[in-house]
DRENLODO-686975 format. One line per 3 residues: number of its first residue (from 0); their letters; for each residue z, x, y of C-alpha. Coordinates in steps of 0.02 Angstrom, whole numbers. Layout:
REM DRENLODO-686975
NUM) A) Z X Y; ...;
//
This chain:
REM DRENLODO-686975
0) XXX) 1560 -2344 -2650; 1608 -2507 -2567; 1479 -2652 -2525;
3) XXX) 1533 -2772 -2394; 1443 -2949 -2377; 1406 -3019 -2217;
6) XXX) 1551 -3063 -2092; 1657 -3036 -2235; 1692 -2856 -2205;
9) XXX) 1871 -2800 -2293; 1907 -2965 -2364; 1800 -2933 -2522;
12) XXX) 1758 -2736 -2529; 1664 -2709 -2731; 1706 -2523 -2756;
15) XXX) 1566 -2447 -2863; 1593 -2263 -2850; 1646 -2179 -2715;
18) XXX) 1715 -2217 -2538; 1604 -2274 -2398; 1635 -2357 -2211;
21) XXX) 1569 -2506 -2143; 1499 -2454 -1981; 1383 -2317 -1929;
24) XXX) 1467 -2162 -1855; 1591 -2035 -1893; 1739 -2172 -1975;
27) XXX) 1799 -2091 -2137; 1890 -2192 -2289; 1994 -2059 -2411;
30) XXX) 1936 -1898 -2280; 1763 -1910 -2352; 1637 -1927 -2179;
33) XXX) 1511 -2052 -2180; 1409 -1917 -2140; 1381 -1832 -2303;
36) XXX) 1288 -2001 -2362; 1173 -2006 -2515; 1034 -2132 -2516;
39) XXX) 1037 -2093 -2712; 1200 -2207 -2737; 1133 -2334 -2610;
42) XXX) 1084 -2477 -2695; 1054 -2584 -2539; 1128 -2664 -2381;
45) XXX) 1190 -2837 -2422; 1196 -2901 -2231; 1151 -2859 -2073;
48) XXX) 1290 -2730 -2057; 1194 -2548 -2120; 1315 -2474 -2224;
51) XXX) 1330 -2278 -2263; 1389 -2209 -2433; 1468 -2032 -2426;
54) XXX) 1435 -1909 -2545; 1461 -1703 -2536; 1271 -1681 -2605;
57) XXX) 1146 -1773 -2461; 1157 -1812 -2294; 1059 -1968 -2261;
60) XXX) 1107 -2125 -2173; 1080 -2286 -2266; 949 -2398 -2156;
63) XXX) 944 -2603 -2161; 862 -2644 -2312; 806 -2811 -2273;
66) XXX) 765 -2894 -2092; 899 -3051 -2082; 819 -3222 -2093;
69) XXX) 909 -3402 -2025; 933 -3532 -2132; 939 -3685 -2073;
72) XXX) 1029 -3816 -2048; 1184 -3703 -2097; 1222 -3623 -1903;
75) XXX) 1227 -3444 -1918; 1226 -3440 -2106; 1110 -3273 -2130;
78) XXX) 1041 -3189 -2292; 933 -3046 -2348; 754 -3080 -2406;
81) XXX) 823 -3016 -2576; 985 -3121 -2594; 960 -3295 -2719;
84) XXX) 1095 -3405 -2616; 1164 -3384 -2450; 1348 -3275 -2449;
87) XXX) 1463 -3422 -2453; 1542 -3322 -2603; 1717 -3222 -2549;
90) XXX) 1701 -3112 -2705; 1535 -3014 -2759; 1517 -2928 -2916;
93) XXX) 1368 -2811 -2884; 1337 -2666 -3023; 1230 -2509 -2965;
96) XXX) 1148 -2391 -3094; 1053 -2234 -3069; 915 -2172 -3158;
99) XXX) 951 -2096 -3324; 899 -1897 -3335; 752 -1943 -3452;
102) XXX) 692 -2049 -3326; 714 -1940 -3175; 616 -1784 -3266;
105) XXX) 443 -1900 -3286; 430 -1887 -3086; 513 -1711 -3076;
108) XXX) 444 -1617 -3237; 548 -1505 -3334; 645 -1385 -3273;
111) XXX) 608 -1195 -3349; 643 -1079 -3242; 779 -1088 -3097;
114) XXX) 868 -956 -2992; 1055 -950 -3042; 1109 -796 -2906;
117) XXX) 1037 -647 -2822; 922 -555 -2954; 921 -677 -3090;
120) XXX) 879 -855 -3152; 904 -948 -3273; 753 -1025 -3412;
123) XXX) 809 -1161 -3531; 1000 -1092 -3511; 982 -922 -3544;
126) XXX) 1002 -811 -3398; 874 -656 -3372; 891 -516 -3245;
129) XXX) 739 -504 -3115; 658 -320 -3072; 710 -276 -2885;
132) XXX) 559 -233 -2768; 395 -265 -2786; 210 -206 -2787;
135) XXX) 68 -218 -2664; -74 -344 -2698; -186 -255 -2821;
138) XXX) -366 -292 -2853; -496 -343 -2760; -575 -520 -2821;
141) XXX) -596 -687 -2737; -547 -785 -2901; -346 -785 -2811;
144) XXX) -189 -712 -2798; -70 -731 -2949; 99 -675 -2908;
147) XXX) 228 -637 -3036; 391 -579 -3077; 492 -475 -3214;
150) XXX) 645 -510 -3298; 739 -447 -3437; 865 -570 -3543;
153) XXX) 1031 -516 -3483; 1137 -395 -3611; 973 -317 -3669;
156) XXX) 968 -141 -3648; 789 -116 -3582; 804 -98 -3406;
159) XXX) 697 -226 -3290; 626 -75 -3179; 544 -9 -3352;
162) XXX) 478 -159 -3398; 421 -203 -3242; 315 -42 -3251;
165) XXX) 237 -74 -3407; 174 -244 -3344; 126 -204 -3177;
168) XXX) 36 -48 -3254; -79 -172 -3368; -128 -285 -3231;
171) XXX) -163 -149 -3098; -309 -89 -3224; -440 -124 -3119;
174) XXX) -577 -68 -3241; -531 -159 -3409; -394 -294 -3360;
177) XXX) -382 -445 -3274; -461 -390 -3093; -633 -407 -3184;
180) XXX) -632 -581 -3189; -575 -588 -2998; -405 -607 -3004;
183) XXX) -289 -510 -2898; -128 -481 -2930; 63 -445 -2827;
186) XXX) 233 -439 -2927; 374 -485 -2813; 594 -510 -2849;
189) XXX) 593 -689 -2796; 511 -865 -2794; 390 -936 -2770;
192) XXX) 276 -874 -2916; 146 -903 -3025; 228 -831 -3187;
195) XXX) 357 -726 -3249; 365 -595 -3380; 513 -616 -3493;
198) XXX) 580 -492 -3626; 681 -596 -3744; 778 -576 -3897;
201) XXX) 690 -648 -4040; 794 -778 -4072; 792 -824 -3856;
204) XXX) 589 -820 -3872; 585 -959 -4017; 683 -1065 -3907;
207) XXX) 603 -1053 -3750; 426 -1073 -3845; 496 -1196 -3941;
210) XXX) 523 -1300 -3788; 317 -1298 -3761; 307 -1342 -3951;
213) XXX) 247 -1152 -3984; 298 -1077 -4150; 328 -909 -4138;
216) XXX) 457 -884 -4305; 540 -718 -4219; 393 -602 -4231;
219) XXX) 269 -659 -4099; 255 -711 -3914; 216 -851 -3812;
222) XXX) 186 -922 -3631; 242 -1085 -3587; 242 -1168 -3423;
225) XXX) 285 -1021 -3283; 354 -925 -3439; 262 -762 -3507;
228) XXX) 376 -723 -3665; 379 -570 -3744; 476 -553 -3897;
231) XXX) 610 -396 -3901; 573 -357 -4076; 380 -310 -4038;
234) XXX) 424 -240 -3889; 536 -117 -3958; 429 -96 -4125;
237) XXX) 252 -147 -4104; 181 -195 -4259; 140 -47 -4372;
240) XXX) 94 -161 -4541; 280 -226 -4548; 199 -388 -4573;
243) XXX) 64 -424 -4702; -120 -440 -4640; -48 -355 -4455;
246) XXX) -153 -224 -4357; -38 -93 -4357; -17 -50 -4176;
249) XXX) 137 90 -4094; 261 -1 -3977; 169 73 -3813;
252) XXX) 6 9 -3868; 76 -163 -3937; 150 -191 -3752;
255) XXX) -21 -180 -3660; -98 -318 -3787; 55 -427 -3780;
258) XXX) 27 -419 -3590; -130 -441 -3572; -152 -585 -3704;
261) XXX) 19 -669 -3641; -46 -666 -3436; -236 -718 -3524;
264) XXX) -163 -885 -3552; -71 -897 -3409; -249 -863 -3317;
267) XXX) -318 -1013 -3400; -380 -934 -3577; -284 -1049 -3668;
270) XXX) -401 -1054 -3829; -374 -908 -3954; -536 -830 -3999;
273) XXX) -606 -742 -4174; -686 -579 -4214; -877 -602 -4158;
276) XXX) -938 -493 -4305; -879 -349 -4398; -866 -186 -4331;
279) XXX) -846 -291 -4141; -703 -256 -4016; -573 -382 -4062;
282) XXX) -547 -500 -3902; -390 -488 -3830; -362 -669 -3835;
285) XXX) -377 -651 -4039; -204 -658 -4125; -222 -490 -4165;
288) XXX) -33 -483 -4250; -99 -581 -4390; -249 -454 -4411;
291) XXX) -419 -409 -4354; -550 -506 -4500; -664 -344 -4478;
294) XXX) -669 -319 -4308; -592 -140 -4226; -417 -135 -4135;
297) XXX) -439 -181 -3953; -296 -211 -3822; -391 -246 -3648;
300) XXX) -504 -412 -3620; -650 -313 -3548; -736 -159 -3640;
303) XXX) -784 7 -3552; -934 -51 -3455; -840 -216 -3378;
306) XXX) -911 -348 -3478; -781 -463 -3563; -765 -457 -3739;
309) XXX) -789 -634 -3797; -776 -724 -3976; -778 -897 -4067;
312) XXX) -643 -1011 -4054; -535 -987 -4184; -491 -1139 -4311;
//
């Protein structure tokens, strides 16, 4: 980028980064239009003059930064309101820095989740494959629509379209899911959306939760941000006591409680809960992997007659 000071023009250019021209309009330096101008490597217009700084990523045209003051007794001597001594200078050393990335993601967030082509996207670097299509709104509640989406970590050989049907399956129960606190619920292929269901390798899920400071050690799942994770390994082999203390749930019935606890804190349940009292449905939002402490095996958040199936707060 090249600043030029006040009447000055050419004489003393200060290249910073890239080529710029002096004047508003279509003038090009090194076949790069002043057109394509970035307000991001801008660091300010040093006279009267506006000047534009072309870049391939924004178009934006650089306004005056400052409104030119006289100084007298010096005839037509001019500065900007920002400048500590008028130009009489024929050099200028000016340095321009950007915001570092650190400093950029306090206003912006972190970024999770990101589309990288048609039918994927990309969370924390590893790229998942979306399920095509999508599903009516289901359920009939005025709590709000949560839309959501399915993917499956590329390579894996569980096909998004099955998954997808698993998930949308578990939150179009109307009598024992979700619905019965109000939510409805629509899975669609593409942003925006609330959350997405992720089926992970093991090893893809401890890095992902990691990145919400969730410690799932390869055998668990998590939901972070936008992400619902589910971990491959559970998927494929539920529980079935291959852990110590573990309620020993099949694959198929593993998937509804992963689901349903996974989207539970993604509704807003974000404490885990405890077995009530023995011989008590275990709430769904109980880390059931780890076992039941007396209570019976229970995969939905609401028992047969609609009422939720609540618990303490577990320490």
């Amino acid at each position: 980028m090249r600043m030029y000071w006040a009447k000055q023009r050419a004489l003393a250019p200060v290249s910073i980064a890239c080529f710029a021209t002096e004047h508003d309009g279509s003038e090009t330096l090194a076949g790069r239009p002043a057109c394509l101008a970035s307000a991001a490597i801008a660091c300010g217009v040093m006279s009267g003059v506006p000047t534009m700084c072309s870049c391939a990523s924004v178009s934006c045209t650089v306004p005056r930064a400052f409104q030119p003051i006289v100084i007298a007794p010096i005839p037509k001597a001019i500065r900007t309101t920002a400048a500590m001594k008028p130009p009489y200078s024929k050099s200028l050393r000016m340095m321009c820095s950007l915001p570092s990335v650190d400093v950029l993601m306090r206003f912006v967030g972190p970024v999770s989740t990101a589309a990288a082509g048609p039918g994927t996207i990309v969370v924390y670097g590893t790229t998942f494959t979306l399920a095509t299509g999508g599903t009516k709104v289901v359920g009939s509640g005025g709590k709000g629509l949560k839309r959501y989406a399915v993917a499956v970590q590329a390579g894996l050989s569980e096909a998004p379209a099955d998954v997808a049907s698993t998930v949308d399956s578990v939150l179009d129960n109307a009598a024992r899911g979700w619905q019965q606190e109000g939510w409805t619920f629509q899975r669609v292929s593409a942003a925006p959306y609330d959350f997405v269901v992720e089926l992970a390798t093991a090893s893809t899920t401890d890095y992902i939760c990691g990145k919400y400071g969730i410690h799932t050690a390869g055998t668990v799942n998590c939901r972070g941000g936008q992400n619902v994770v589910l971990n491959l390994d559970r998927w494929e082999q539920g529980t079935n006591g291959t852990t110590t203390g573990s309620t020993p749930y099949d694959p198929a019935t593993y998937r509804i409680l992963a689901v349903n606890h996974e989207v539970g804190h993604a509704l807003g349940h974000a404490q885990h809960l405890d077995c009530p009292s023995a011989g008590s449905l275990a709430p769904v939002m109980m880390t059931q992997y780890y076992g039941l402490n007396g209570c019976l095996p229970n995969v939905w958040p609401y028992d047969e007659n609609g009422k939720y199936i609540d618990g303490p707060p577990a320490s």
